[in-house]
Each structure stands twice: as structure tokens, then as C-alpha cells.
C-alpha positions as a printed Julia matrix, in Angstrom:
467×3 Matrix{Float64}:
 127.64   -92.98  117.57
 125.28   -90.32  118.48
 125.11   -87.39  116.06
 126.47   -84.08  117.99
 123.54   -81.88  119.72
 125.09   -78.52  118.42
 125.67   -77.63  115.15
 129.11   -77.06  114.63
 130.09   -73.52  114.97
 126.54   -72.72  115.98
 125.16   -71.46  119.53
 121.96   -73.27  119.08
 120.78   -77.04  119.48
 119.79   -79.52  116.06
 116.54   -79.48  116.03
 113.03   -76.84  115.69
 112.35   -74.8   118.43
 108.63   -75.21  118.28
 107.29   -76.9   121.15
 107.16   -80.52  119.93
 109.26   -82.61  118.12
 107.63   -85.72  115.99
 109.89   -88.35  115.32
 108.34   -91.77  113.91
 104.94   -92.99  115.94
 106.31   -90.81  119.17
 105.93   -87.27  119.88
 107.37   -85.38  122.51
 106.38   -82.53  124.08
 108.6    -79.82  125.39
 107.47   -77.25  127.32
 108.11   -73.48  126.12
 107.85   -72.1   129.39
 111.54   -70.34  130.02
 111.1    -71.11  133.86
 113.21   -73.8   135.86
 112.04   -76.59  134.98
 112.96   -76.05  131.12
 116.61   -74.93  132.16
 116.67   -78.38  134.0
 115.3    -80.38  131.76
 115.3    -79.38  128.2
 118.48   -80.58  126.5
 118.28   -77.27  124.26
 119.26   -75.09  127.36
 122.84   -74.7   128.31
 122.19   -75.88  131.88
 120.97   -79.3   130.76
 124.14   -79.1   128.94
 126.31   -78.42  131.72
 124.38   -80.92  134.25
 125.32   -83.64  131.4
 128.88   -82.39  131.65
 129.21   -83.04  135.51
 128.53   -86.54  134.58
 130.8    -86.99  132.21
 133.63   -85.08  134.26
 132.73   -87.67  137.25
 133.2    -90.73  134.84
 136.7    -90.69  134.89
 136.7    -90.3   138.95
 136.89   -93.91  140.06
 139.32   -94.75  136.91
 141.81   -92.51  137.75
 141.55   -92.98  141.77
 142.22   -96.58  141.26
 145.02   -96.23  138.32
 147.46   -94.67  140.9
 146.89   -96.92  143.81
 150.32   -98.81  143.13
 152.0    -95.53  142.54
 150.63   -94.18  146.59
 151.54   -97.32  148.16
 154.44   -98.48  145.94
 156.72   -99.15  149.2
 153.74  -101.04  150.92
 153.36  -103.06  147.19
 157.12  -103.95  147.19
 157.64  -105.14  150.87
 154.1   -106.84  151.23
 153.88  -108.48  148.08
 157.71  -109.3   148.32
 158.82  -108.12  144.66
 160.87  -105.63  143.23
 160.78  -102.6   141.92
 160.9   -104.01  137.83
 157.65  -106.47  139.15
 156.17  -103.43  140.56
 156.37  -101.07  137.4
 154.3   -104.59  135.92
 150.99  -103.39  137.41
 151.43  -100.3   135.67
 152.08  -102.68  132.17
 149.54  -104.57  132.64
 146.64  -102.21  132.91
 148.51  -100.81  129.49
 149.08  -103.75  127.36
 145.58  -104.91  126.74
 144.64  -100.92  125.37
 147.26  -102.13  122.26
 144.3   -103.77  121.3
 141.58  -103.14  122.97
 141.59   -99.46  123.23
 141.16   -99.5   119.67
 138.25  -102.27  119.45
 136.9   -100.29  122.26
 136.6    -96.97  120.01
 135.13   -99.09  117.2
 132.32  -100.94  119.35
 131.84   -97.39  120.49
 131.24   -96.22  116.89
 129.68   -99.43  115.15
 128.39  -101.96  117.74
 127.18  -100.79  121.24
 127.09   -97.12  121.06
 128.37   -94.94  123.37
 125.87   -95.08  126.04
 125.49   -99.11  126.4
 129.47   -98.85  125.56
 130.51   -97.05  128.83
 127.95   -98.51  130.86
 130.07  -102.0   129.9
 133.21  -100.4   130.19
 132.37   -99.04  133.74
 131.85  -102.78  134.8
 135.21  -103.91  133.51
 136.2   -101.1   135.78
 134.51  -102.72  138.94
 135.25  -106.4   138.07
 139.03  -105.8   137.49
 139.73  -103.47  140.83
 137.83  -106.06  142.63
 140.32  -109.0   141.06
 143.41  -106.87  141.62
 142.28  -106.59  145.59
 142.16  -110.43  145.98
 145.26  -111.03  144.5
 146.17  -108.89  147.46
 144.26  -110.5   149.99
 145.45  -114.12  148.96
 149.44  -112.96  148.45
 148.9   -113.73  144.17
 150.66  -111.56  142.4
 149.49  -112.99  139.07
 145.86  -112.36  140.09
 146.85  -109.2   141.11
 148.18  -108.63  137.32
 145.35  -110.32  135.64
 143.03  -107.72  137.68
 144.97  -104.66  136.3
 144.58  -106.19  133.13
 140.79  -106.19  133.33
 141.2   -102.85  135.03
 142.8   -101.44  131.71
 140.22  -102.64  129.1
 137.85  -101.09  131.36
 139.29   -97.66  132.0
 141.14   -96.82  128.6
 138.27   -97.4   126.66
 136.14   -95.4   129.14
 138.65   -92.33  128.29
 137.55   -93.2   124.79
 134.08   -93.29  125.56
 134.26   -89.9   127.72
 135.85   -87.96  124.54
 133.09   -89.08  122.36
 130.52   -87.95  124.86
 132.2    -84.74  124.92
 132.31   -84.3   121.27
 128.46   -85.27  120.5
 127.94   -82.43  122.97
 130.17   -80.02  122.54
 131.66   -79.87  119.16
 131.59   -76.02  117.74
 130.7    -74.65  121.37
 133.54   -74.8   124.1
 135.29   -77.91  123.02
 138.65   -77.35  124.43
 137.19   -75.9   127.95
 135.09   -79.11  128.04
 138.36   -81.43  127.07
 139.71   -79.55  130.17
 137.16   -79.82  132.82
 136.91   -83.97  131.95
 140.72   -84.3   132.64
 140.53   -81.87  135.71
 137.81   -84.09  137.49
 139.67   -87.27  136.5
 142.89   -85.56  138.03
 140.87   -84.92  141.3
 140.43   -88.57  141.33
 144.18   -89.16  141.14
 144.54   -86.29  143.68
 142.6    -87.91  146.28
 144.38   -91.39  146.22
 147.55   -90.05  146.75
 146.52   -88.34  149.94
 144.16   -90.58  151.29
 145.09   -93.98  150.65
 148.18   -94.4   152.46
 146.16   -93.03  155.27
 143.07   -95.26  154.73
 146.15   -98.24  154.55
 147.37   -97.25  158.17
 144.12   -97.27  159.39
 143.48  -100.72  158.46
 146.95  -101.96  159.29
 145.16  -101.96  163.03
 143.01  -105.32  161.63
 144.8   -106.28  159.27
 148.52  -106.86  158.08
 150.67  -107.04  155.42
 149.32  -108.54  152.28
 145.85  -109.08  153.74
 145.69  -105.38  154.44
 146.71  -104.05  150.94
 143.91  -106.38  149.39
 141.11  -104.83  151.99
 142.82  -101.22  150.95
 142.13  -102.06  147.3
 138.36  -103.64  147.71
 137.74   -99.99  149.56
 139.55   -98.34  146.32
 137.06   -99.7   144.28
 134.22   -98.17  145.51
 135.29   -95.35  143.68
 134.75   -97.24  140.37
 130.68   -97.87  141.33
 130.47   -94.78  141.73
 131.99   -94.01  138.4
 129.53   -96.9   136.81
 126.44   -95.2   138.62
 127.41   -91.8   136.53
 127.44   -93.81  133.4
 123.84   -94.96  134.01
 122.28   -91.71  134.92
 124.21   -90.04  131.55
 122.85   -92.97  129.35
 119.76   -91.9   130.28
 119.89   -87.96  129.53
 121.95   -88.6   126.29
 118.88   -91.0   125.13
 116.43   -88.67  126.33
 118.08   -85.82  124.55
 118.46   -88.14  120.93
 114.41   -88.4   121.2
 113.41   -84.93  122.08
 115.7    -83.73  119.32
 114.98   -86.22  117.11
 118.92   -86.47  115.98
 118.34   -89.65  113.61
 114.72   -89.05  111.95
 113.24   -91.63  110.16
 115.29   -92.75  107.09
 118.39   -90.52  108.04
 121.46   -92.03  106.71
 124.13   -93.04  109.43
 127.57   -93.04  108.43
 129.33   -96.43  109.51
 132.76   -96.94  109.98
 135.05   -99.62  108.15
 138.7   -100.63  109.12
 139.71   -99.8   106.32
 138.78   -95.98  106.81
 141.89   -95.82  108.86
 144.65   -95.96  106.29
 142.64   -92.45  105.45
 143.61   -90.64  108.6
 145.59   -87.64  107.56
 149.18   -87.9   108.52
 148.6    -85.0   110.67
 147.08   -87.5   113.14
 149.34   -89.91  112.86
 151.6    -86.71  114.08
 149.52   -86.03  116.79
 149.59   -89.72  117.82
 153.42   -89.88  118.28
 153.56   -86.28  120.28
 150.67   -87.85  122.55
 153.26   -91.32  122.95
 156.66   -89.52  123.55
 155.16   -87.23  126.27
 153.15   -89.08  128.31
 155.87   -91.53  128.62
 157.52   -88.9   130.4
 154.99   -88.49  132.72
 152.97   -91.61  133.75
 156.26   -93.79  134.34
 157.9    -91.3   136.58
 154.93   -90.5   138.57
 154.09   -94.26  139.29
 158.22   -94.49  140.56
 158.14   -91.01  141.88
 156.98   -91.85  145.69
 160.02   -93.65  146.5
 162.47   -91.16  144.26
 160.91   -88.35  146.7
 162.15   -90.68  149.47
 165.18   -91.29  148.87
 166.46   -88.15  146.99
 164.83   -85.85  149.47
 164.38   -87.91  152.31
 160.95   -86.95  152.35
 158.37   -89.07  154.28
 155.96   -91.61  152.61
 152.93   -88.72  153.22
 155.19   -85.94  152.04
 156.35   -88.44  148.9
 152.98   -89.16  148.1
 151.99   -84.98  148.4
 154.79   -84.22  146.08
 154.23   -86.7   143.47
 150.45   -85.86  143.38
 151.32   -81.92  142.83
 151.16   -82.86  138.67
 147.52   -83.95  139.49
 146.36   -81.11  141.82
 147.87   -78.38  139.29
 145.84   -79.95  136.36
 142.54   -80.27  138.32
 142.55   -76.43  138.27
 145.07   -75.83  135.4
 143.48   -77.92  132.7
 140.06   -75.79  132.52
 141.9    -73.01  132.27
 144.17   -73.58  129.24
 141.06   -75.43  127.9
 139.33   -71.73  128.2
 142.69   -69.92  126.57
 142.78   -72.14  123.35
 138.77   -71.88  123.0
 139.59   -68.53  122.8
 142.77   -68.01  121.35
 143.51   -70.51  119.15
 146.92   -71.65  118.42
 146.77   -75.29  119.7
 149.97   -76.33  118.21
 151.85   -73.61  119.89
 150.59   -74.51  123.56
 151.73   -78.26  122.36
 155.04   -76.94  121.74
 155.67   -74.4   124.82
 154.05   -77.84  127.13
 157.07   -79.31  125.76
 159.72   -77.44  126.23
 158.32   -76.88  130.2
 158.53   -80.24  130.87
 162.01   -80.77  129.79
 163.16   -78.07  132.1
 160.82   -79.77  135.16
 162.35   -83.09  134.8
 166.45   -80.97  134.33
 165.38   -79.71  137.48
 164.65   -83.14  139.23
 167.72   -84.82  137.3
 170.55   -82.11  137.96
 169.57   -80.0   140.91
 168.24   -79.8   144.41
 165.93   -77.15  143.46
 162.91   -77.84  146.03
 160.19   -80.99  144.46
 157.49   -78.61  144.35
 159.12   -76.38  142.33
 159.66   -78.97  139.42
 156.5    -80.88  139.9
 154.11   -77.56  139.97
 156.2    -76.22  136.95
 155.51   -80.06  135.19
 151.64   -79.8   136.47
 150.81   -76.99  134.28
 152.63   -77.88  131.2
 150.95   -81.55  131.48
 147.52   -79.8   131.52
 148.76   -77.12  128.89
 149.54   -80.07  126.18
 146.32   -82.24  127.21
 143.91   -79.28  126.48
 145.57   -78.21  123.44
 146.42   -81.42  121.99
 143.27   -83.92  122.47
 140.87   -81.74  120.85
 142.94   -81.49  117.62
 141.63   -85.04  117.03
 138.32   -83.69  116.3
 139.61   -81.19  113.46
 141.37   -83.89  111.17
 138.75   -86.86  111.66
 134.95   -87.18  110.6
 132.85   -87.34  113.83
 131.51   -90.84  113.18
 135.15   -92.39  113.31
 136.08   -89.77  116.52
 135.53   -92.93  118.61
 137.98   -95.43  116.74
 140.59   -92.45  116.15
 141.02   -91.87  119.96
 141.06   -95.72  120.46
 144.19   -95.63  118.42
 145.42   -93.1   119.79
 145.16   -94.54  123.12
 146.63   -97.81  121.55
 149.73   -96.43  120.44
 149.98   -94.17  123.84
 149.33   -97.38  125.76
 151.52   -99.15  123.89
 154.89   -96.79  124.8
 153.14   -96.96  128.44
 153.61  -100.89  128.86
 157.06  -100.72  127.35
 158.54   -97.52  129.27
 157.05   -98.55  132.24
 158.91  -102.15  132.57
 161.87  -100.29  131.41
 161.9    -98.08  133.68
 161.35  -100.44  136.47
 164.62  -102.17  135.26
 166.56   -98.77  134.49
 165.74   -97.65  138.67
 166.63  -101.83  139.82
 170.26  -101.64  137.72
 170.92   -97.68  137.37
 169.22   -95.28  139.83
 167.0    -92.54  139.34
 169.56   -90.51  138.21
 169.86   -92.16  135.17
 165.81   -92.7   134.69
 165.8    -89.25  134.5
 168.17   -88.54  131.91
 166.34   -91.42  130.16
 162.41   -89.58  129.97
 164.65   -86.44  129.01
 165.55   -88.38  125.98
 161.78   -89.02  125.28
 160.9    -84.97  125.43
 163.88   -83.91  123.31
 162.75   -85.29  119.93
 158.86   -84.49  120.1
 159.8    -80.9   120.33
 161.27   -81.01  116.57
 158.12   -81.84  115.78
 155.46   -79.07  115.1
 152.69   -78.12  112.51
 153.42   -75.53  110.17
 151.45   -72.51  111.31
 151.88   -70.97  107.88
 149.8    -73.25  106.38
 147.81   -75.02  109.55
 145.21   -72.21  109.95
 142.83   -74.56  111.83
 144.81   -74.74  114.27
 145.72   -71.5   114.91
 142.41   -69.5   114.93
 139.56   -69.81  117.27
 137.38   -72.9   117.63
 134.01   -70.99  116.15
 136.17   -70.79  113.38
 137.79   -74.09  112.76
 135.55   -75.59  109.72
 136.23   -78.65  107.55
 140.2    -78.29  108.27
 142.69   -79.52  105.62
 145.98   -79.54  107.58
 149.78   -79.61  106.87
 152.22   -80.84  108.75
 156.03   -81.21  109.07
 159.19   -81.94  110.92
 160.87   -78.43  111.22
């Protein structure tokens, strides 16, 4: 993995600022003129930095557009397909049971085999190949296919989320981390955003050629030109991150490269494996219910499908704005575990609002939107303070894993849980989820890394505990 191109807790690049850089046979040239061309294309200016940025925001577009699909046409899935709502909450599984595994190989290729640039550029193929399976199972009435396409879907765009984190950390580590974290899951939430008010429409537009399972295949193909343009993104930012290595000349000649072994991971502080849980028990929480929650709108509120679809899309608009915001707060304020915590407690009182009263939907899902994108820039970053940078890439693949693991599981379950027992009771079920994690804190006492400022946060030695 590529070394980062700030100095941690510096505001400059690695590297001389004379005007060329000798590394080997090669020498590059960089121009000292201050004019527009440098801001463009030096990768020591901060606009380079923030044109690299857009690209890795927009890598996550096409993954997340596509993820939801199911979840904006879940009625459509269930009466053209023929299944119910437990073989439904499958395509859901099945994008998460491969990331057990492969989420975590995927952070270790990232880190020891391909490197992140070649490593994404894969990973945005697997992204392509499987939408484009999951659309013909749809075309040619095959569930299975359809299944074995979210499967490839999954390797693809969990280990892109790995990739994208890395990226961001090479970058951005000591500089504006946590607004960076922020702006990556606020693009990727735009993604999400725009499938669940646009492809039910882009659905009824085709039903005019095409019907029933037929159409929902041609619906998907269209989906997945989303994910080319997510693969096109991961080309052009393999090219400025190499192009940024050799003008800074970030592995010289003879430099030592740490390497990762398996074994490193039984070293991982147990404030990770901390971290790791929180990440599983609330996102269960989340995910599940929002891939159910277009009918549950429905039929609770007798909204319509377009009205379902705006409602249960709210958590995605909110953190499109949200998450850069609260990524901005804890750059500047510190205190991650704290916004953890306070996310926490939120979301428990969004979903008692859904389970126990008729308090309008938009209420409860705006109210869940901004703790969702209060935990997710507070708590990803973290990583990065209790792991070495050249095993960042394998520790979010576990991460990920585990967090894909309790996906695959909750979301069959819950398929069953709204088949046998109503939503009621699927409610009262991701309330049992929330209630533990929030037990669970660091001690701020004696977790200073966590509570001061990132410019701060050096070599951190953590403590944690169940209080």
C-alpha cells in the first residue's frame, strides 16, 4: 500500500520542495510557478488534493446505486419474481456473505498483492460483471442467477469500500481525515439517494415494452451503468495516485516497505476489536430495515410506492449533507467516542418512534439520518488511530467481514421475522440490537486520542471498557 502523501499531523506534502524530484534513473520536473497549472497539477497543492478526492467520493456512486435496487422495487421483486418476502431479504444476504471472507482477502490483496490502485480497478469490474448477472437472472425469470449476481456484486463493492478508505488514508491522514471519511460516505449516499427516486420511475417507464420479469432485468442492465461509471473513476484515480508516488518519490530506492502477515492480526488492540462489534450491532439496525422499509411505509402508512420509496431514502439524503458535516465537527472537536455514543442513543429513539407511535415517517427517518452519519464519521476513522497504516487495508477488511457477516444473518432473519410476525415485532427486534452497543464506550479518562483534535492524535495507546 501506498505510503500517505502528508506527513501525519503536518500541513505539508513528503517530499523537497525544490523543483525536481530524482528518484532512481527518472527525474521529474515540477514546475515552481504558483499559477494554475501547478494548483491543477502538482500533487503538493491542496487542489490536486481535493480533485483526487472527487474521485474517490464518486467511487462508491455506482456501488451504492445498485446495492438498494431490491430495497426501491422490493414489491415489483416479490410479485415478478414470484417469491416471498424471506427470498427477497436473500439478495440482500447474498451480496453480504461472500465479504465474511472476501472483504478481508480483499483488504490484504489491497495491502500485500495488487495495491490499491490495480486493487480497485479489479474490484470495480466485479462491480460491473455481477450487476450485469443479477439483471439476467431477471430477464430469464432465475432467481438463482439473480443470487449468484449479488454475490459477485458483493466481492466487488465491499472490498471497493475497503479500497476507498485506504485511498483516503494515504491522502489524508493528519490533515482532515474525518471531513474526508464524511464526504466519501455522503457521495456514496447520493448514489443510494438517486435509486430510490428514480428507479421505480425508470421501471414504469419501461413497463410500456416490457413486462414483468423481463422488465425488472432491462431495469437492472440500466442500473448498472452506474457501476462503469464508478470503474471509469477508478482508472482516472490510478493514474493521479501513480503520478503523485513518482513526483514525490514516496518509496526511494532501497526504502524498506513494511509487509503485512496474518499473523499481525492477533496484534490488533482490543480497542478494535471494540470498534468492530459497535460497527456490527448498528448497522444491523439500519441496512435490514431500510431494504424492508418500502413496503413497511406501505402498509403502516398507506403511503404510495413513490412516497415509500421517498421516505425510506430520507436516511440517505440526510447523510449526503449530514456526514461532511459531523466529519468537519470531530476534525475539529475531537471526542469521537462521544458522537459514537449520542449516534446511538438517537437511533434507538428513531426506530421507538416507528415501533410505538404514529409520529409522521419523516420525523423518525430524518432524526435516524443524522445519527447514521453522526456514528459513520466518528467511528470509521478511529480505525486509523489503533492500527499501523500498512495493515489499514486488512483491518477495514475485517471489519467489513464481521459487519457483513451480522448483515447476511439479520437480513434473512428479518425476512422471516416480517413473513411469521409483522413489522411490529421486527422493530422491537433491531431495538434489541441498539440497546447493548450503547453499554459499550471507551473510557475518556484514559482514551485521550480520541478525545482531542485530529492534529493532535499521535501514536495512540488506547483503553477501553464496558461501563
Amino acid at each position: 500500500m501506498s505510503s500517505p502523501l502528508l506527513n501525519d499531523g503536518t500541513d505539508s506534502f513528503v517530499g523537497e520542495s525544490s523543483s525536481s524530484t530524482n528518484f532512481g534513473e527518472n527525474e521529474i520536473t515540477v514546475e515552481g510557478s504558483k499559477g494554475c497549472g501547478y494548483l491543477f497539477c502538482d500533487p503538493r497543492s491542496t487542489l490536486h488534493r481535493f480533485i483526487a478526492l472527487i474521485f474517490m467520493c464518486l467511487l462508491g456512486f455506482g456501488s451504492c446505486f445498485c446495492y438498494d435496487n431490491p430495497g426501491a422495487l422490493q414489491d415489483n421483486f416479490i410479485n415478478d419474481m414470484d417469491i416471498s418476502t424471506a427470498q427477497f431479504a436473500q439478495l440482500y444476504a447474498w451480496y453480504s456473505w461472500p465479504n465474511v471472507v472476501f472483504c478481508f482477502i480483499g483488504g490484504f490483496l489491497l495491502d500485500s498483492v495488487f495495491g490499491v490502485r490495480l486493487g480497485t480497478v479489479i474490484f470495480c469490474v466485479l462491480l460491473v460483471l455481477g450487476q450485469v448477472v443479477f439483471a439476467l437472472g431477471g430477464i430469464f425469470n432465475l432467481f438463482w442467477v439473480m443470487l449468484m449476481g449479488r454475490f459477485i456484486f458483493g466481492i466487488g463493492g465491499e472490498s471497493l469500500a475497503v479500497a476507498q478508505n485506504t485511498y483516503a488514508v494515504s491522502w489524508f491522514k493528519g490533515k482532515e481525515l474525518n471531513m474526508v471519511f464524511g464526504l466519501q460516505l455522503s457521495f456514496a449516499r447520493v448514489g443510494s439517494t438517486v435509486n430510490f427516486n428514480t428507479i421505480e420511475h425508470v421501471y414504469r417507464w419501461m413497463e410500456q415494452f416490457y413486462k414483468g420479469h423481463t422488465c425488472l432485468g432491462i431495469v437492472l442492465l440500466l442500473a448498472g451503468l452506474t457501476c462503469v461509471g464508478s470503474l471509469i473513476c477508478a482508472i482516472v484515480l490510478a493514474v493521479i495516485d501513480y503520478r503523485a508516488e513518482k513526483i514525490l518519490n514516496k518509496r526511494p530506492e532501497g526504502q524498506i516497505v513494511d509487509t503485512i502477515r496474518f499473523s499481525d492480526i492477533k496484534e490488533f488492540p482490543t480497542s478494535f476489536w471494540l470498534m468492530t462489534g459497535t460497527c456490527v450491532a448498528y448497522y444491523v439496525a439500519i441496512f435490514p430495515f431500510i431494504a424492508l422499509g418500502k413496503v413497511f411505509f406501505e402498509r403502516k402508512y398507506d403511503f404510495s410506492a413513490d412516497n415509500a420509496n421517498t421516505v425510506n431514502g430520507i436516511v440517505y439524503i440526510v447523510s449526503a449533507f449530514a456526514s461532511p458535516f459531523f466529519g468537519f465537527v470531530v476534525d475539529r472537536c475531537g471526542r469521537n467516542i462521544f458522537w459514537v455514543f449520542l449516534s446511538i442513543l438517537v437511533t434507538i429513539g428513531a426506530h421507538g418512534l416507528l415501533a410505538f407511535t404514529f409520529v409522521n415517517p419523516y420525523v423518525s427517518m430524518f432524526i435516524m439520518g443524522f445519527s447514521y452519519s453522526m456514528l459513520a464519521s466518528a467511528l470509521w476513522p478511529m480505525v486509523a488511530l489503533v492500527v499501523p497504516e500498512y495493515q489499514l487495508g486488512t483491518a477495514y477488511g475485517i471489519m467489513q467481514a464481521f459487519q457483513n457477516l451480522g448483515l447476511a444473518v439479520i437480513s434473512m432473519t428479518a425476512g422471516y421475522i416480517v413473513d411469521q410476525g409483522g413489522y411490529l415485532i421486527l422493530e422491537v427486534f433491531f431495538l434489541s440490537w441498539l440497546c447493548p452497543i450503547k453499554r459499550k464506550a471507551l473510557d475518556s479518562r484514559s482514551s485521550d486520542i480520541f478525545e482531542c483534535k485530529e492534529k493532535e492524535q499521535r501514536k495512540p495507546k488506547l483503553v477501553m471498557m464496558s461501563i
